[in-house]
C-alpha positions as CSV (number, residue, x, y, z in Angstrom):
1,X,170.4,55.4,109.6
2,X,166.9,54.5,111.0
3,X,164.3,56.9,110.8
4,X,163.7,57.1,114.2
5,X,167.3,58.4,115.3
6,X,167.0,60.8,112.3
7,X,164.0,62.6,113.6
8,X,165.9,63.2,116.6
9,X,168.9,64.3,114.7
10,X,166.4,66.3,113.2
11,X,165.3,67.9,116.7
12,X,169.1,68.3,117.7
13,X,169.5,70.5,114.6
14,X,167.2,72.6,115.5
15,X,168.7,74.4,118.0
16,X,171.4,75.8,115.9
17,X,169.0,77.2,113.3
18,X,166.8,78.4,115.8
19,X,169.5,79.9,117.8
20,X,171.7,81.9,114.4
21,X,168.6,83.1,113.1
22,X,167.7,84.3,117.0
23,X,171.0,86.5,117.2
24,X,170.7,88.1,113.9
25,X,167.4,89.9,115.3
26,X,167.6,89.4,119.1
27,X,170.4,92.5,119.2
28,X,167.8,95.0,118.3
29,X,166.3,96.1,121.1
30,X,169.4,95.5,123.4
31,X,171.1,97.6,121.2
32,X,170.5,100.7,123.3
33,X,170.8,99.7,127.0
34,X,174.3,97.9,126.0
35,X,175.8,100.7,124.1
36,X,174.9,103.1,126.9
37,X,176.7,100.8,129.4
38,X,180.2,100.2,127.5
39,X,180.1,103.9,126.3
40,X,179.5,102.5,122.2
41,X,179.8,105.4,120.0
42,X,177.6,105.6,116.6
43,X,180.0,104.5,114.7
44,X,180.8,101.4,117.6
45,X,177.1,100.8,117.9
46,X,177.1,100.1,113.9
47,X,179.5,97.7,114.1
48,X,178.2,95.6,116.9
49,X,175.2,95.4,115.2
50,X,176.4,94.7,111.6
51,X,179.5,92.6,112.2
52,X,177.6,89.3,113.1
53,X,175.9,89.6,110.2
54,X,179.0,90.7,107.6
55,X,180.7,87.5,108.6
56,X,178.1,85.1,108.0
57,X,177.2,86.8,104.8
58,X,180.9,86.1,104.0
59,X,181.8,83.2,104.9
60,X,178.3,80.7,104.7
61,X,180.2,79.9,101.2
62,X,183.5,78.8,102.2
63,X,182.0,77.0,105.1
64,X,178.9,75.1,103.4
65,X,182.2,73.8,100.8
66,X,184.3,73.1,103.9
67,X,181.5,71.1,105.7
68,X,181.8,68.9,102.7
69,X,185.5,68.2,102.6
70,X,186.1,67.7,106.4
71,X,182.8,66.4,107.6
72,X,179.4,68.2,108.3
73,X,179.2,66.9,111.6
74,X,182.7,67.6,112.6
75,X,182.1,71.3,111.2
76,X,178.7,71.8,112.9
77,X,180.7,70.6,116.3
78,X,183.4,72.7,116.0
79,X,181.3,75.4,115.3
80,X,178.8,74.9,118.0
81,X,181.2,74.9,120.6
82,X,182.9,78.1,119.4
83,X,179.5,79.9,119.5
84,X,178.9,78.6,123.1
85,X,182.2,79.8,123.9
86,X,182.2,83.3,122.1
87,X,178.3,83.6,123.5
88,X,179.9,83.9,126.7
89,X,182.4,86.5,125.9
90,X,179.8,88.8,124.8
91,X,177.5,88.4,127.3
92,X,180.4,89.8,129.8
93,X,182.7,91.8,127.3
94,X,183.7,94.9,129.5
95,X,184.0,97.6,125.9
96,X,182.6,98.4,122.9
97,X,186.0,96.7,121.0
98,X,186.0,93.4,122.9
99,X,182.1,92.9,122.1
100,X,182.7,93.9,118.3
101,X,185.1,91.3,118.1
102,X,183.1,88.6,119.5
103,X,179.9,89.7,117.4
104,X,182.7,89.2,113.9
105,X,183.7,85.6,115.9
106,X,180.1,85.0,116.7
107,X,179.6,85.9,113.0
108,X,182.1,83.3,111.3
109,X,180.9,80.3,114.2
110,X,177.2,81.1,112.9
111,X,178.4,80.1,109.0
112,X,179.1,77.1,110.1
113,X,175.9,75.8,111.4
114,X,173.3,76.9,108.8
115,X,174.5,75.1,105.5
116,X,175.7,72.2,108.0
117,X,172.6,71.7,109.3
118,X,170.6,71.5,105.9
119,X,172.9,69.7,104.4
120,X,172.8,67.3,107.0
121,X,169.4,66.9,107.2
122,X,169.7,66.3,103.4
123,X,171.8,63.1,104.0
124,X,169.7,62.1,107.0
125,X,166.7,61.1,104.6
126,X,166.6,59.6,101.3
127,X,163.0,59.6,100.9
128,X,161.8,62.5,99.0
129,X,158.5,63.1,101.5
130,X,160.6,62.8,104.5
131,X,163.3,64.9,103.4
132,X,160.8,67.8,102.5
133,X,159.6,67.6,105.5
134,X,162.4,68.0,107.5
135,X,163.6,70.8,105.3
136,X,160.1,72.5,105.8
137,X,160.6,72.2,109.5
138,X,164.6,73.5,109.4
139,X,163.3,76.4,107.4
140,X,160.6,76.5,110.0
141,X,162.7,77.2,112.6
142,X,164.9,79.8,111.0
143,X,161.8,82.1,110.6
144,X,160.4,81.3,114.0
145,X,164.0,82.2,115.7
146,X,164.0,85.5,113.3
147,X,160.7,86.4,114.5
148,X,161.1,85.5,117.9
149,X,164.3,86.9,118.8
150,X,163.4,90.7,119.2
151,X,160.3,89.6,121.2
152,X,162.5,87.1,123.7
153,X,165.2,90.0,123.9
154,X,162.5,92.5,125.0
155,X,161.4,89.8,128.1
156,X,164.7,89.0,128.8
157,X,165.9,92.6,129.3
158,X,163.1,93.3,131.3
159,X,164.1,91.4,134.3
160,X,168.0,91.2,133.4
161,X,171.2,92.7,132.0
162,X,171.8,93.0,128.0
163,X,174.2,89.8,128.3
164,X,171.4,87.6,129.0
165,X,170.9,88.0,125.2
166,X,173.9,86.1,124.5
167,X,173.8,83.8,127.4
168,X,170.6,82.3,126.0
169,X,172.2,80.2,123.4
170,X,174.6,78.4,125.9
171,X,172.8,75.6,126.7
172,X,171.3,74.8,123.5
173,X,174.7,74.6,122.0
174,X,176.0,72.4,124.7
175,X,172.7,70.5,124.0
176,X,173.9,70.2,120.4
177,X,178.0,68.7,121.8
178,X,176.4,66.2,123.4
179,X,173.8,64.4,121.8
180,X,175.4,65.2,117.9
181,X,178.2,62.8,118.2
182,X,175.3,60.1,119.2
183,X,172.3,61.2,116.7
184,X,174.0,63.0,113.9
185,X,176.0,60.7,111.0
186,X,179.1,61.6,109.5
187,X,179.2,62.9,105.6
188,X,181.9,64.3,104.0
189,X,183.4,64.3,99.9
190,X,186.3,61.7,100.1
191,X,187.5,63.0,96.7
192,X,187.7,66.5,97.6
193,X,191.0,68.0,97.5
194,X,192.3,71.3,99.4
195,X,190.1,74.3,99.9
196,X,191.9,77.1,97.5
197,X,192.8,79.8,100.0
198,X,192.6,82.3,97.5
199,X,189.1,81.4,96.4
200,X,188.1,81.7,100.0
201,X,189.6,85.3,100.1
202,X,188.2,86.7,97.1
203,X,184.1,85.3,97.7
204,X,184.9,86.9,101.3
205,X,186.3,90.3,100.1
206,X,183.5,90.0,96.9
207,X,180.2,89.4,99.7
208,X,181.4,91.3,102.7
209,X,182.2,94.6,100.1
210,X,178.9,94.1,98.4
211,X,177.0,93.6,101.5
212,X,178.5,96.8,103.1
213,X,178.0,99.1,99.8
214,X,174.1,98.0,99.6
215,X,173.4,98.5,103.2
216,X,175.6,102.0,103.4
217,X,174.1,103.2,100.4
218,X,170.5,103.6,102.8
219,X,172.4,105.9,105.4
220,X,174.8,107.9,103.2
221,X,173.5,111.1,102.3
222,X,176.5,110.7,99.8
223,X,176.5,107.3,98.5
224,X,180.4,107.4,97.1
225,X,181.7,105.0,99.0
226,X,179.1,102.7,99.0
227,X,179.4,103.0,95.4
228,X,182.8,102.1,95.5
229,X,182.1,99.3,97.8
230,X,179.6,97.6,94.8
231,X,181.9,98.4,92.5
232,X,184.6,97.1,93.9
233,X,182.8,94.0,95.0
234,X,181.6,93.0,91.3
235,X,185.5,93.3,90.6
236,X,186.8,91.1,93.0
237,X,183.6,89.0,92.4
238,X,183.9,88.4,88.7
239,X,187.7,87.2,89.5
240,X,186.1,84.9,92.0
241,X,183.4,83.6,89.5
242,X,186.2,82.9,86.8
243,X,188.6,81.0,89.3
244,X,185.8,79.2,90.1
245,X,185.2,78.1,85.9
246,X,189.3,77.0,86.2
247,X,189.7,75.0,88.8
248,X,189.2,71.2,88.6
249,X,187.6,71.4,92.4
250,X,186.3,74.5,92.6
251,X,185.3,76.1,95.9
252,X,181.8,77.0,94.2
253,X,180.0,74.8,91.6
254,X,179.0,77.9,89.6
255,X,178.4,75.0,86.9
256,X,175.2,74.5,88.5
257,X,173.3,77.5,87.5
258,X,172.9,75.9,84.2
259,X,170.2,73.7,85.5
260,X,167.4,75.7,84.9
261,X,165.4,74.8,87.8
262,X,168.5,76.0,90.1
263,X,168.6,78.8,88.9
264,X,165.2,79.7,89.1
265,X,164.8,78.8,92.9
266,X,168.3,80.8,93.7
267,X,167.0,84.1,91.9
268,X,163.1,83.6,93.6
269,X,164.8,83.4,96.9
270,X,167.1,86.5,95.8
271,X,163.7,88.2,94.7
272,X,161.8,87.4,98.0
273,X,164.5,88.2,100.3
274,X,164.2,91.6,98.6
275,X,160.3,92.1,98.9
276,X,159.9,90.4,102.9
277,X,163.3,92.7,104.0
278,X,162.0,96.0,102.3
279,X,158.5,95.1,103.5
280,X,159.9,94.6,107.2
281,X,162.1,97.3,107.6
282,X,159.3,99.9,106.2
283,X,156.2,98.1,108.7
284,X,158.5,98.2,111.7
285,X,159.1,101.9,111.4
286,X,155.6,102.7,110.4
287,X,154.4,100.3,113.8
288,X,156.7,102.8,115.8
289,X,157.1,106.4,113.9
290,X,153.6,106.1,112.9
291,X,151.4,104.5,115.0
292,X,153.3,105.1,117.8
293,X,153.9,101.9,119.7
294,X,156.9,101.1,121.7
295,X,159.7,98.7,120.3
296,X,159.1,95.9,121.9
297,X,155.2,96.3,121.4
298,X,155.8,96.7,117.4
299,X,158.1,93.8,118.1
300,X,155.4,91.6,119.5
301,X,152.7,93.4,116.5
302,X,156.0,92.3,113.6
303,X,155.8,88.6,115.0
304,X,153.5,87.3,112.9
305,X,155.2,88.2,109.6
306,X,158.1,85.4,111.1
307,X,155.4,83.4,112.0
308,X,153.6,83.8,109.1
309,X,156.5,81.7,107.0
310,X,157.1,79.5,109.4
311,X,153.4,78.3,109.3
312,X,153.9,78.5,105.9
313,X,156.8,76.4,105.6
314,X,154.9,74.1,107.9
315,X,152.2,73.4,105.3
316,X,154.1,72.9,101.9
317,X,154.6,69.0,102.3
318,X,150.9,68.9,102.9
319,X,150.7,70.8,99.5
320,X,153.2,69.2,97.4
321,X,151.5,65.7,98.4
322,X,148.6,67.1,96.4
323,X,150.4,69.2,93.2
324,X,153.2,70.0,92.2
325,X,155.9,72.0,93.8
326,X,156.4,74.6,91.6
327,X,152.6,74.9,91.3
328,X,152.8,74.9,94.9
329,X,155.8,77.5,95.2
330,X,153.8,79.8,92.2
331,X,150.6,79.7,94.1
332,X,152.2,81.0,97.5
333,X,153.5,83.9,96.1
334,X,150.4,84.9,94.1
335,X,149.1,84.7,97.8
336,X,152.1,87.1,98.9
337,X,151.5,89.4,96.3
338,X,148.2,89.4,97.6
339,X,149.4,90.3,100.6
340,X,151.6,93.0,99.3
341,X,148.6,94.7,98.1
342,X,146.9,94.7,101.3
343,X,149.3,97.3,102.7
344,X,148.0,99.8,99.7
345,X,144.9,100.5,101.9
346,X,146.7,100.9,105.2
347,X,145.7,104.2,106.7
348,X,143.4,105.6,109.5
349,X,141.7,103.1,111.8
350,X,141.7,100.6,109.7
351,X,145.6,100.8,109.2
352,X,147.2,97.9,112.2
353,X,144.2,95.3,111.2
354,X,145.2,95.7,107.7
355,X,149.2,95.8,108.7
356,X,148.7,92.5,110.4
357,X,146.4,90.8,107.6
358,X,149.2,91.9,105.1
359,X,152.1,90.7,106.6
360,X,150.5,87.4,107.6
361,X,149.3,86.6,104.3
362,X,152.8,88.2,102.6
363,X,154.7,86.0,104.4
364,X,152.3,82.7,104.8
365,X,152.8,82.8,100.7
366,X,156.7,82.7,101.0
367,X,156.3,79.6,103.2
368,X,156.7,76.9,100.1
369,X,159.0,78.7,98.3
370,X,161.9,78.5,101.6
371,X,160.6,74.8,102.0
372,X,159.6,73.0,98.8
373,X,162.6,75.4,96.8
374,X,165.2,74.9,99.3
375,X,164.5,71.2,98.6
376,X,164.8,71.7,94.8
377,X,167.9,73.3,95.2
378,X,169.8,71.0,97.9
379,X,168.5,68.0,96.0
380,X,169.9,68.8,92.7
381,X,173.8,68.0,93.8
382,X,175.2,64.5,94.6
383,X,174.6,64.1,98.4
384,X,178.7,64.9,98.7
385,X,178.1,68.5,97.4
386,X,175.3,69.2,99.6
387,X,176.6,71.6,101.7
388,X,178.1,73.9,98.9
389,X,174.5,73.9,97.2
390,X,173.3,74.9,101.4
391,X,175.6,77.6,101.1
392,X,174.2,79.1,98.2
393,X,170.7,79.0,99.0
394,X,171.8,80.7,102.4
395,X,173.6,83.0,100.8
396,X,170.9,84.1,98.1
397,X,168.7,84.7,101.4
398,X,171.2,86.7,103.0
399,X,171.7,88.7,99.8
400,X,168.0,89.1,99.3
401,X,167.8,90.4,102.5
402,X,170.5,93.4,101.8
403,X,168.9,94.6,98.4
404,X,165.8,94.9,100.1
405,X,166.8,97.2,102.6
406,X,168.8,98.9,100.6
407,X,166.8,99.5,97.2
408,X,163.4,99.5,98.5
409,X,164.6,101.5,101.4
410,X,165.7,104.3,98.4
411,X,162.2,103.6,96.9
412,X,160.2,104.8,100.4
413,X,162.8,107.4,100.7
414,X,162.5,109.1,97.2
415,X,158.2,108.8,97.8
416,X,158.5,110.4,101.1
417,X,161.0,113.5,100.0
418,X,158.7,113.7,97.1
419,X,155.6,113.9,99.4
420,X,157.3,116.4,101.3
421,X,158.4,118.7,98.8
422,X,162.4,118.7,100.1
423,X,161.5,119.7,103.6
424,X,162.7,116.7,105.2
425,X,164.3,113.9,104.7
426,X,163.9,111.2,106.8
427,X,160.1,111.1,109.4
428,X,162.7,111.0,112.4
429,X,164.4,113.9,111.5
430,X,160.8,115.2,111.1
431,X,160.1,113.8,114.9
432,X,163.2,115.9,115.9
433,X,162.3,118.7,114.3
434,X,158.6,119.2,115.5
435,X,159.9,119.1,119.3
436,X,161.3,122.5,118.5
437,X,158.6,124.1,116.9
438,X,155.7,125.9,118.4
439,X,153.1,123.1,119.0
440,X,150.6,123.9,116.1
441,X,153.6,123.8,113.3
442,X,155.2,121.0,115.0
443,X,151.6,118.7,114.9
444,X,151.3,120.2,111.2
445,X,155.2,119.0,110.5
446,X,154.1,115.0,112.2
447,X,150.8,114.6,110.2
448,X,152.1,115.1,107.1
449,X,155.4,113.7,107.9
450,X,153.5,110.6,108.9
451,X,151.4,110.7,105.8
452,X,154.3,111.4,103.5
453,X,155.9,107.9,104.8
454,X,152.4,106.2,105.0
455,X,152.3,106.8,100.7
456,X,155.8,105.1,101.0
457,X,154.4,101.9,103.0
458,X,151.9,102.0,99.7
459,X,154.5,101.9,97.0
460,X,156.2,99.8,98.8
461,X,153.5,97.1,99.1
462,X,153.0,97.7,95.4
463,X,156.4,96.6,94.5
464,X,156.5,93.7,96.6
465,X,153.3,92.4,94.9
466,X,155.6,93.1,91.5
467,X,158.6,91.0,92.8
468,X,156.2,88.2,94.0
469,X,154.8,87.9,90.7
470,X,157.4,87.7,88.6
471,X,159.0,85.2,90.8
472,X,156.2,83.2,90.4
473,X,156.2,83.4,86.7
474,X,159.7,82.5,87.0
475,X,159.5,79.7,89.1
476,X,156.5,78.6,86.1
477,X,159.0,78.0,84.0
478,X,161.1,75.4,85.7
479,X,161.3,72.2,84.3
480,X,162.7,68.9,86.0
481,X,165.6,67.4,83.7
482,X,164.8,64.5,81.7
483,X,168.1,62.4,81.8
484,X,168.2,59.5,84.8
485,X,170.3,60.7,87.6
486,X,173.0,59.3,88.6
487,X,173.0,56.8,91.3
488,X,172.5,57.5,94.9
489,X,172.1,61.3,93.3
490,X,168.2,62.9,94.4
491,X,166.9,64.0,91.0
492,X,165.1,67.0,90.6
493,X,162.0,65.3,89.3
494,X,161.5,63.3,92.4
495,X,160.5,66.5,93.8
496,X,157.8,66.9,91.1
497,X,155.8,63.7,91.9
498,X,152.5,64.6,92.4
499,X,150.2,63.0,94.8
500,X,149.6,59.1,93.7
């Protein structure tokens, strides 16, 4: 296609990446005015928050593999208009059930746009520069919309009701309907055969149980089921992975992950999914339970972390022009590890400049790694298996994402108990607990409740500077195959030229 239409096919895909990535985040702060309208119960207000996200943990598999077999287009259509549709639901659902229900909808409608989308974009261009950099800009705009959504939820609420969350992402979508058909081509895999139904159900059952296990086991004071959840996840999972190794067209290529290079990207983005969502979740409550600002202040304050890899993203084609990528995506991270240990000398007045400046530089440092190893790993499939390869790069972030709130949610747990000597367990129950105490012993119970989780926001920096630095080390020891790929196939090392 010429390049021209392509850039704007490029600008018509925005708006779905922009807009999933939007909703995963946007909920936050509507959270409570909704729930306190429809009458949500804690356990209600858990699963309208989590059930968008379950379902596009669980199904971006099946659907990147789908988008292959029955068009990319078609699926990113289909999907578009669903999430227009559903968008609509929930912005006037009438009870806690009926907007649960459109959140899991609005959940399987989102896994169909992200891996369609990259892997469209991957078709779009065959030139290795211009593909990066459209890849650089789609990654762009899921970090932007990630960062952005809490902020635009916080303005929108203040002058209207909670549904004007949802309503927001009509109009892009019906933006997408009408000018895909005329800007977007068609790929699909004319050899592929069925989808196997029961590989469908068991990478469903395997993500959704081990997503739910590692996100309970940061809320359960007793962490049995969430222990059965894992364990009953790796089951159904290893059945998945040796269906996959049967079949002649499997629903997964796990026969990928012995291309080194692959593999290395998938586990960095695994690793830094870990560090950024650990990071996040521990500088968003220290913004608010610490330094006291309101949500949608420490919203506004959290932005640039978003922002951070989106600028970041922004830059890597610049850089690979002038070294290689993985020097490129090694070198970012140092920088994020960099940043990591910045928050080791948050505290006093020093500790929001220092908060910001870590974040920013945390993040800025991820930037090549989502654009440049994104690239590596879409480009490393035949261009009729690109959506399956989206899929697992989407999925990697997503699981990234749940370890880190999970494990390094444990870690800044364990340092703060520890720092408080078994008096309390969590600084909000610490909040709680001061209000009834006499006002000296209740200031005494804040400042060193508030100190106890500050030495947690330490570790925790300290452990994402670990992560980032062994990623980088692993993403060292890539190296680009040296056989000829096969024709019309990108080959890895085309994404190794250095500048001429």
């Amino acid at each position: 296609m010429r390049v021209n239409r392509a850039w704007l096919g490029v600008a018509v895909l925005m708006l779905p990446t922009l807009l999933v990535a939007m909703d995963m985040t946007a909920l936050l702060l509507a959270l409570p005015q909704l729930s306190a309208e429809l009458g949500a119960t804690n356990v209600q207000q858990l699963w309208i928050s989590d059930s968008y996200g379950f379902m596009v943990a669980g199904l971006v598999i099946t659907m990147g593999t789908l988008g292959d077999r029955i068009g990319r287009r078609r699926l990113l259509m289909i999907g578009g208009a669903a999430f227009a549709v559903l968008s609509v639901v929930a912005a006037f659902a009438t009870g806690p059930l009926t907007l649960i229900v459109a959140r899991a909808l609005l959940g399987v409608a989102g896994a169909t746009l992200a891996p369609s989308t990259l892997a469209l974009i991957t078709n779009m261009f065959r030139d290795g520069r211009q593909r990066g950099t459209a890849i650089a800009i789609w990654a762009t705009c899921q970090f932007t919309g990630g960062a952005l959504g809490p902020v635009l939820a916080g303005l929108l609420l203040q002058h209207f009701w909670w549904g004007s969350v949802f309503l927001v992402a009509v109009p892009a979508m019906a933006l997408l309907l009408l000018a895909g058909p005329f800007l977007l081509p068609e790929f699909r895999d004319n050899h592929a055969g069925r989808p196997d139904l029961a590989s469908v159900g068991l990478s469903l059952v395997a993500v959704l149980l081990t997503v739910y296990g590692v996100k309970q086991l940061t809320v359960e004071s007793v962490p049995v089921v969430p222990a059965v959840a894992l364990v009953a996840g790796a089951a159904i999972g290893s059945l998945f992975v040796r269906r996959q190794l049967r079949l002649r067209v499997p629903l997964l290529d796990l026969r990928l992950f012995r291309n080194r290079p692959f593999t290395a990207v998938l586990v960095a983005l695994v690793l830094a999914g870990i560090a950024m969502a650990g990071t996040g979740l521990l500088v968003t409550q220290y913004l608010q339970s610490v330094l006291g600002f309101s949500p949608v202040a420490s919203a506004v304050l959290f932005a640039p972390m978003g922002l951070g890899v989106a600028a970041g993203t922004m830059a890597a084609p610049a850089l690979a022009r002038r070294m290689k990528h993985t020097t490129a995506i090694a070198g970012g991270l140092v920088g994020s590890a960099l940043g990591g240990l910045l928050l080791v000398g948050v505290d006093g007045a020093r500790a929001l400049p220092l908060v910001m400046i870590g974040i920013t530089v945390l993040a800025l440092g991820t930037g090549p790694l989502f654009a440049l190893g994104t690239g590596l790993v879409v480009g490393s499939v035949p261009p009729e298996r690109a959506g399956s390869a989206a899929s697992m790069s989407e999925t990697g972030n997503y699981l990234g994402g749940s370890l880190g709130f999970a494990l390094l949610g444990v870690v800044a747990a364990v340092v703060y108990r520890g720092r408080m000597d078994g008096t309390s367990d969590s600084l909000a129950g610490a909040v709680a607990a001061s209000g009834r105490l006499p006002a000296a012993q209740g200031a005494e119970l804040l400042r060193a409740a508030r100190e106890a989780f500050t030495a947690g926001l330490h570790v925790i920096g300290v452990v994402a500077a670990v992560v980032f630095i062994a990623s980088a080390a692993l993403i060292l020891t890539m190296r680009p195959p040296t056989r000829t790929a096969p024709a019309g196939q990108p080959a890895l090392a085309d994404y190794e030229a250095t500048r001429p």
